[in-house]
N, C-alpha and C positions, 0 to 999 in steps of 0.2 A: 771656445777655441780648442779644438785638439791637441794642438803642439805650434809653440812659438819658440824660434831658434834667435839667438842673440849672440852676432859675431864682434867683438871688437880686439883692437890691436894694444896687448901691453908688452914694454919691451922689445918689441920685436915678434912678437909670439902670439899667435890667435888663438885667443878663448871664446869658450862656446859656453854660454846658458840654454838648457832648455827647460820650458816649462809648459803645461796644457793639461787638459783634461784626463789626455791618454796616458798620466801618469798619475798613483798615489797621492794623496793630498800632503802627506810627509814631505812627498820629495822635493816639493818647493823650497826654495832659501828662506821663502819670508811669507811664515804662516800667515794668509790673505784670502781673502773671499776672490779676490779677485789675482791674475796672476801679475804679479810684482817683477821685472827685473832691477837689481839692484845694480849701479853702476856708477863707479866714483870717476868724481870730474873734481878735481884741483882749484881752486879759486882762480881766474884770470885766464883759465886754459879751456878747448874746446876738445871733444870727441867723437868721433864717427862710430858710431852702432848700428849694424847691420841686421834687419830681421826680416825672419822667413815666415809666412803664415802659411799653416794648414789647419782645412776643417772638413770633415764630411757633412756639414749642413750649410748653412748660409753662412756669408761669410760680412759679418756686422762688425764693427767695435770701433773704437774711440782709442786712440793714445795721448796721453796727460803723462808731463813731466812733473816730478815732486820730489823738495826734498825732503826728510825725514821728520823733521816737525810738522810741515804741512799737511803730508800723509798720515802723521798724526792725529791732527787735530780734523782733519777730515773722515779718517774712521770715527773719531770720537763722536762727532758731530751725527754721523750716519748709522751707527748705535742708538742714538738717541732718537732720529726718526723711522728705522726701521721697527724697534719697538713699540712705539705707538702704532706704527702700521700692524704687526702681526697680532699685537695687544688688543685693538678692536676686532679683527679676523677672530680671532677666541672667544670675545665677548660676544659677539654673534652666535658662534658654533652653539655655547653654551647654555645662554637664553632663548633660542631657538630649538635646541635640545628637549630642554626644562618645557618649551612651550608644546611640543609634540606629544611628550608624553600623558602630559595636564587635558591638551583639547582631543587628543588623537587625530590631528587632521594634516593629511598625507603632507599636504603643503608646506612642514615645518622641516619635514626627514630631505624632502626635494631641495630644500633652501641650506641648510645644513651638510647637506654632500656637495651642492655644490661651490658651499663656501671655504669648505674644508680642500677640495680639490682646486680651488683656484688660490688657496693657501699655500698649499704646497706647491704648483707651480712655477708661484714666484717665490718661494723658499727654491726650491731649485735653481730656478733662474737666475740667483741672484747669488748663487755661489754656498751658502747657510749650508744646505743640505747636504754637500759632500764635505765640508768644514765640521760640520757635529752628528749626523748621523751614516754615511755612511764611505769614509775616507777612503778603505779599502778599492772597493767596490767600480772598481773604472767603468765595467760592460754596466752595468744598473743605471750607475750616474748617467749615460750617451741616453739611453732608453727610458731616465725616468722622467726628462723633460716633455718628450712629445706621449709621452704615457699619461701622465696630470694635464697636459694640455689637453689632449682627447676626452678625459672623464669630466674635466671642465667645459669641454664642446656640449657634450653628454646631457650633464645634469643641467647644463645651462639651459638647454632645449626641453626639459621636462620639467623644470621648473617655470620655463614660460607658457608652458598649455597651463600647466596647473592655478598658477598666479594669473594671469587673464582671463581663465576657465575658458578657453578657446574651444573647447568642446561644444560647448554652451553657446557659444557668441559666433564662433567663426571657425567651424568645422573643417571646411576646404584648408586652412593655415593648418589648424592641427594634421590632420593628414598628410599636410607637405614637412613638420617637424620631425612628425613619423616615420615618414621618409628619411627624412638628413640623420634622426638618433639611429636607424639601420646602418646608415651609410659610416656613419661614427664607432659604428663598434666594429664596422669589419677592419679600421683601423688599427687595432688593439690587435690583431689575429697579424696586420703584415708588420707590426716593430719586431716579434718574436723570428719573421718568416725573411723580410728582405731588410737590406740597409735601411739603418734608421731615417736618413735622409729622405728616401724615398716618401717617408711614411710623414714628416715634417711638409714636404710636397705635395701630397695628399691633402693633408690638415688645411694646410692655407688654400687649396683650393676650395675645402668645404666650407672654411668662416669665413668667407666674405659673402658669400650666400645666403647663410645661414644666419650671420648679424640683420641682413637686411631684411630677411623673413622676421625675425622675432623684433625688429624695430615698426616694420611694418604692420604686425600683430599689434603692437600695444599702441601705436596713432591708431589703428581702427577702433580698440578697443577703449580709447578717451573719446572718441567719437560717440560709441555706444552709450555710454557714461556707467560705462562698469569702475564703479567710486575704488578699486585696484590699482586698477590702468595707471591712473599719474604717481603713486606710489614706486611703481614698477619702474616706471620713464625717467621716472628721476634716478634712481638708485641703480638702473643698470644701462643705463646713456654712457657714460664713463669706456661702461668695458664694451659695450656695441660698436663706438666708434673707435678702440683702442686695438678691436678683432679687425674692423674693416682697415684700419692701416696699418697694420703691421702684415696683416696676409698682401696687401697692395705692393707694400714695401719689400717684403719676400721674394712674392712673385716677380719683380722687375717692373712692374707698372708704375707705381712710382720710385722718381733718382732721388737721389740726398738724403731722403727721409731713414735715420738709423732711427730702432726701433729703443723707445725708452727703456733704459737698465734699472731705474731708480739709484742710480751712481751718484 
């Protein structure tokens, strides 16, 4: 969220919080991955808080009341499984690394970028990244989300010719992947060129396509009984139907459905 304003009345007198993306990570009151207004309510009494949203992309989010213990022990808690999450994200990078170098075979470096780049988009995503690496940085932070979503579209499409050897098996798919990783990099050239938004509009137009091509690749490919294929199906099922709705959900196709923060 770019900018969230928070009006409420003390005294007689209106105060303003604002907080969002479009400012320093400092300038928050309450150093947070996520952004926090703080707002004191007296035991037995009630308060009206007023807030404004702006966003130039989609416009998603959840409001949850907390008080200061709770929010405590809820980051605590979310410490504890976000590290095991990015924890195995490394243990993969790693051993996939180690295994590239050992076999040489292209398929470890494809697996490896694009786990690394779907690492960091949910390090983005999820507030990390402008929290410890780069606070300053407002114009980077807006453009590095659909920037790692992109290279995650990217490698995820040549990791799937490679890991099905659709080359091999179903040539016509690969040709059409070929297609979509062109269509994906001219994406990278319009975050630099036009609003970032446009460019997030773009994206969800192409992964919903493009899940159901490399979904449709790997049933053909258990079909064929390329002993890969169900390897493949299992361990990126997750994110194929994760791509298909949240681009649905983007797009307005489907209502209600907000898109998982890992909150």
């Amino acid at each position: 969220m770019d900018l969230i304003e928070a009006y409420t009345f003390e005294d007689n007198l209106l105060n303003k919080i604002q907080v969002g993306d479009s400012f320093p990570f400092f300038f928050r009151q309450v150093r947070h991955r996520n952004h926090l207004i703080p707002v004191s309510i007296p035991p037995g009494s009630s308060k009206k808080v007023y807030l404004k949203f702006h966003t130039k992309s989609v416009m998603a989010f959840r409001l949850t009341l907390h008080d200061e213990s709770s929010i405590s022990m809820k980051t605590s808690t979310e410490q504890f499984y976000f590290g095991m999450f990015y924890g195995v994200i490394l243990v993969l990078l790693v051993t996939n690394f180690f295994l590239y170098f050992s076999l040489k075979e292209k398929l470890y470096i494809y697996y490896v970028s694009f786990a690394f780049c779907l690492g960091m988009y949910f390090f983005v995503f999820n507030g990390f990244a402008f929290a410890f690496f780069w606070q300053n940085s407002v114009l980077w932070n807006d453009l590095a989300s659909p920037f790692f979503m992109t290279l995650t579209a990217l490698t995820g499409s040549r990791t799937a010719i490679h890991f099905l050897k659709l080359a091999e098996y179903f040539s016509i798919i690969k040709k059409i992947l070929d297609g979509f990783s062109l269509l994906v990099i001219f994406n990278i050239l319009f975050l630099f060129i036009l609003p970032y938004k446009y460019s997030f509009y773009y994206l969800y137009i192409l992964i919903l396509p493009l899940s159901l091509v490399i979904f449709l690749g790997s049933l053909l490919s258990v079909f064929k009984k390329n002993p890969l294929a169900k390897f493949f199906l299992f361990g990126f099922f997750g994110f194929i139907v994760c791509g298909i709705f949240t681009s649905m959900n983007n797009l307005g196709i489907l209502e209600g459905y907000i898109s998982p923060d890992l909150m």
